[in-house]
N, C-alpha and C positions, 0 to 999 in steps of 0.2 A: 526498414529504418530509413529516415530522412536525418541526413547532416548536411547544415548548411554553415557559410561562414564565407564573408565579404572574402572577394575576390582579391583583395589586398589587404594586409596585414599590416599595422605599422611598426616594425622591427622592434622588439623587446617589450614589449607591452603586453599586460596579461586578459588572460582572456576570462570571460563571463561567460556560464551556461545557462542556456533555457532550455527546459524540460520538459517535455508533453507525452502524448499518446494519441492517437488517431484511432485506436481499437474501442469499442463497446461491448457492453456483454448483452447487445441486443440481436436477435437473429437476421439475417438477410431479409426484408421484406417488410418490417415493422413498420416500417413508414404506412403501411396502407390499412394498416388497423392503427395506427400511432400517428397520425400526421400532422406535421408541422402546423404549426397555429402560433397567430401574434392577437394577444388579445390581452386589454387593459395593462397594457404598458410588460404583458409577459408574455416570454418566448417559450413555445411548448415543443419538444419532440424528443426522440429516442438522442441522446447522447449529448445535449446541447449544456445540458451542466455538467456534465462528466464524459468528456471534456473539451468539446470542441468549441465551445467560449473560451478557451484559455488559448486555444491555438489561434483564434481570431485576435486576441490581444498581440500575441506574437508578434502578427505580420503588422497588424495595425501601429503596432507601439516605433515597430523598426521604419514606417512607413514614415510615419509623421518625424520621426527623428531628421531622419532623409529630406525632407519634405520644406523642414526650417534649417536647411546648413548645420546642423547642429556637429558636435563629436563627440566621442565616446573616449573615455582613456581604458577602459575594458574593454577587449576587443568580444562583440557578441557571438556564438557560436551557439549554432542550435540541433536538438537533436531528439525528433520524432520518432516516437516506435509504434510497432501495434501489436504486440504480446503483452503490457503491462498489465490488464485482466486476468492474464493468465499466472503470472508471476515474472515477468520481463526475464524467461529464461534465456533467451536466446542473445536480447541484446543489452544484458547487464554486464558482461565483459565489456561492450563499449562504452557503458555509460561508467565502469570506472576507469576505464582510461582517460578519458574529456576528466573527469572530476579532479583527477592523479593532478592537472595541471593546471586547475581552474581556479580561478582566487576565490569564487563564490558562484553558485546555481542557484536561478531562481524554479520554482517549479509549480507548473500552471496547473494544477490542481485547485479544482474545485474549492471554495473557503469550509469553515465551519459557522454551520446555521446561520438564520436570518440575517445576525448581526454582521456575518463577512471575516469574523476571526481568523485570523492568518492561524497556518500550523506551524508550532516549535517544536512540537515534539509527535513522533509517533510510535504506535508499540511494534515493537518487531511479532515475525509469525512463524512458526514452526509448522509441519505437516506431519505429523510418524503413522505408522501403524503397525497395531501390536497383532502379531501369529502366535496363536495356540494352535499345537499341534497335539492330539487325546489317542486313545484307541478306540477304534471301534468294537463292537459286539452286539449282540442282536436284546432290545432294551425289553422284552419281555421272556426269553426262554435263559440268559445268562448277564445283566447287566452286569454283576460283580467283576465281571472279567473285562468291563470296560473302563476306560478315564476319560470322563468326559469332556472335551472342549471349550463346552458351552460353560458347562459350569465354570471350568477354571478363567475362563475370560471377565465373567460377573465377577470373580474376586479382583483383579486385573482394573477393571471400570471401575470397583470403588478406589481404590490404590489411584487412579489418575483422579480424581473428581474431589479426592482429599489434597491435592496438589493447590487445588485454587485457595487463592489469596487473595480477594479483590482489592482487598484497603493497599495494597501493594499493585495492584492494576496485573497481577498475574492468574491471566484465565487459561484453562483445561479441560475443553469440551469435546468428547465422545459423541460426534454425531454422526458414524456411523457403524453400523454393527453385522455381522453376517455369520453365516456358520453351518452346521448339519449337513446331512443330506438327504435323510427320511425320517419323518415321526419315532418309527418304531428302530432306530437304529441311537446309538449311543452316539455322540458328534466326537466324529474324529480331528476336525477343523473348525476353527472360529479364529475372525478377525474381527478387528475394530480400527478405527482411523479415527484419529486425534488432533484436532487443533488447539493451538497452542499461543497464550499473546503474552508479552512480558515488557515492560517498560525499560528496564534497561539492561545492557549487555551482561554484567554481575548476574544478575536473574535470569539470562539469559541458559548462562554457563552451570547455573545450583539446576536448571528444570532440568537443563540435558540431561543432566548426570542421573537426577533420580530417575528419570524417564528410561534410562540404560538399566538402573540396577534394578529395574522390577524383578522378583522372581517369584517363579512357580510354588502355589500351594502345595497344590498335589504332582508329587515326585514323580507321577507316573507322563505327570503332562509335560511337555517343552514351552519356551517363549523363542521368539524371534522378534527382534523390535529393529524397524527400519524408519528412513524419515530425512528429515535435513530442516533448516531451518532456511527458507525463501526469502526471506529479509530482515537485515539486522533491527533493534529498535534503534528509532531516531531520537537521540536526546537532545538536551536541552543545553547541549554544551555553549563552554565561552566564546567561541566563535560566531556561532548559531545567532545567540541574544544580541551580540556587538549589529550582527546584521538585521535583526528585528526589531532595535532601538534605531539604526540608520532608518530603515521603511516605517516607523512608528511616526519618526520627525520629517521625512518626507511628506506621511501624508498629512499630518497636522499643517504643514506650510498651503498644504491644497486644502485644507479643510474636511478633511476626510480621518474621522476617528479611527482608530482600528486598536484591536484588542489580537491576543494571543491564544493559546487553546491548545490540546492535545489530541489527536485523532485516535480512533481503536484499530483500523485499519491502515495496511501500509505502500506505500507509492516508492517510484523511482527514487527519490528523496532519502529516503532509507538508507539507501546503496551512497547518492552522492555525500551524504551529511559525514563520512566514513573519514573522508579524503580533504572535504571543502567545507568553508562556510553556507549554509542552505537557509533557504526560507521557500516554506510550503504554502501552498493555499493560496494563489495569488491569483486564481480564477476568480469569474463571473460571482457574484451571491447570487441567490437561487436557491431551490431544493429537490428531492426526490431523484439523489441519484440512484440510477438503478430501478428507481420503481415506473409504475406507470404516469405517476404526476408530474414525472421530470421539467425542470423549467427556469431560466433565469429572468431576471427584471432586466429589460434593453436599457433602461437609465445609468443600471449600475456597471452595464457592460462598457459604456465612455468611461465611468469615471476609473474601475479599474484597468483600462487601458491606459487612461493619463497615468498612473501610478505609477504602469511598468515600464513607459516612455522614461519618469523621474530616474525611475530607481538603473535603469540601464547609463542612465549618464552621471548618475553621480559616483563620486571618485571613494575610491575605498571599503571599507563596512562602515 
């Protein structure tokens, strides 16, 4: 984790977060099958939209602040991790402590699509997995004397997969399955592992629950259901919009449209929106996080840089 924050503080004055990540989910070496490329006004490489264009705005934004005498009545405070890929398990105690006392986080995440959509809202994620535990027996000389696993799991996956509600933006996907241990043997064991998205906390709290009460068809089998949910959903609270009507009318004074959006996937943002007013997405435009086409436009990386220089000096939400 990197936290930084000016060497002087001016007494009672609250402070502002900026949020990043320095981690990718790309492997040690990519660069040499992946290599960095500037071409027709875009930047190509492993990680450069997601999200080390948002960290570049950082230093740049603070840079130029510095640069014109400027001041800040938010004192800036920054705080880099690099497990957020993973689920920021490690440094999400700190990033709620910074949020506990923050009047507002901005968070350099990559926008939504072409157009540069800031994020207001995003869905929270769950992880469970569900244990069958069956008996064994030998599935050609005594199956009757077995309960099988496998089977009772398949009733299980439909049970979750009836869950989804999309018009509600609550998804329920089983993507992955496992179980047995020989053909000719009854399965004594079968898992499944579940993700899980839901737009807001309410929804959050009716999935758990059914997600707990699954039970066993066959009396002969057991469930165990284990899990947690890795990030809350980010809604679209009053605070939230106050701060994405302030950055809406900043950028129209610079000339720069900006629209709002909901992401399906969820960032440190998640955690800080909890505590503090948040506004996501304040990265590079660009696309292809994650895949091999990754890439921002360098035009748009000045002008969301002047954004975050505005938005850092201006006063309030």
């Amino acid at each position: 984790i990197l936290y930084a924050r000016p060497a002087k503080r001016k007494h009672g004055h609250p402070i502002q977060l900026l949020v990043g990540h320095c981690d990718t989910v790309w492997p040690e070496n990519t660069l040499k099958t992946m290599p960095l490329e500037h071409i027709d006004g875009k930047l190509k490489g492993p990680g450069v939209y997601d999200m080390k264009a948002g960290i570049v705005q950082i230093i740049y934004a603070l840079r130029a602040v510095k640069a014109l005498n400027l001041d800040w009545v938010n004192t800036p405070v920054i705080l880099l991790n690099s497990d957020e890929e993973k689920g920021s398990s490690e440094s999400t105690v700190y990033i709620r402590r910074l949020a506990r006392i923050a009047e507002r986080a901005f968070v350099l995440e990559p926008p939504l699509g072409l157009d540069g959509a800031l994020k207001t809202a995003r869905k929270g994620l769950g992880r469970f997995t569900i244990e069958i535990t069956g008996i064994p027996a030998h599935a050609g000389l005594d199956p009757e004397k077995g309960a099988s696993a496998i089977r009772e799991l398949s009733h299980q996956v439909q049970a979750l997969f009836a869950l989804n509600d999309f018009d509600k933006g609550i998804s329920v996907n089983v993507g992955m399955i496992e179980g047995g241990t020989n053909p000719n043997v009854v399965a004594p064991f079968a898992k499944a592992v579940v993700d899980v998205r839901v737009q807001t906390i309410e929804d959050q709290a009716i999935i758990t629950d059914r997600i707990h009460a699954l039970k066993t068809v066959d009396p002969e089998t057991s469930i165990e259901i284990k899990g947690r949910w890795g990030r809350p959903p980010m809604e679209r609270t009053e605070r939230n919009q106050q701060l994405w009507l302030m950055a809406q009318k900043v950028g129209q004074n610079l000339g720069i449209a900006l629209d709002q959006g909901m992401a399906g996937g969820g960032s440190d943002g998640n955690t800080t929106s909890l505590y503090t007013a948040t506004l996501d997405g304040l990265g590079t435009v660009g696309d292809g996080a994650h895949a091999h086409h990754e890439f921002i436009f360098t035009d748009k990386l000045v002008e969301r840089c002047t954004l975050l220089s505005h938005l850092i000096l201006h006063k309030g939400l």
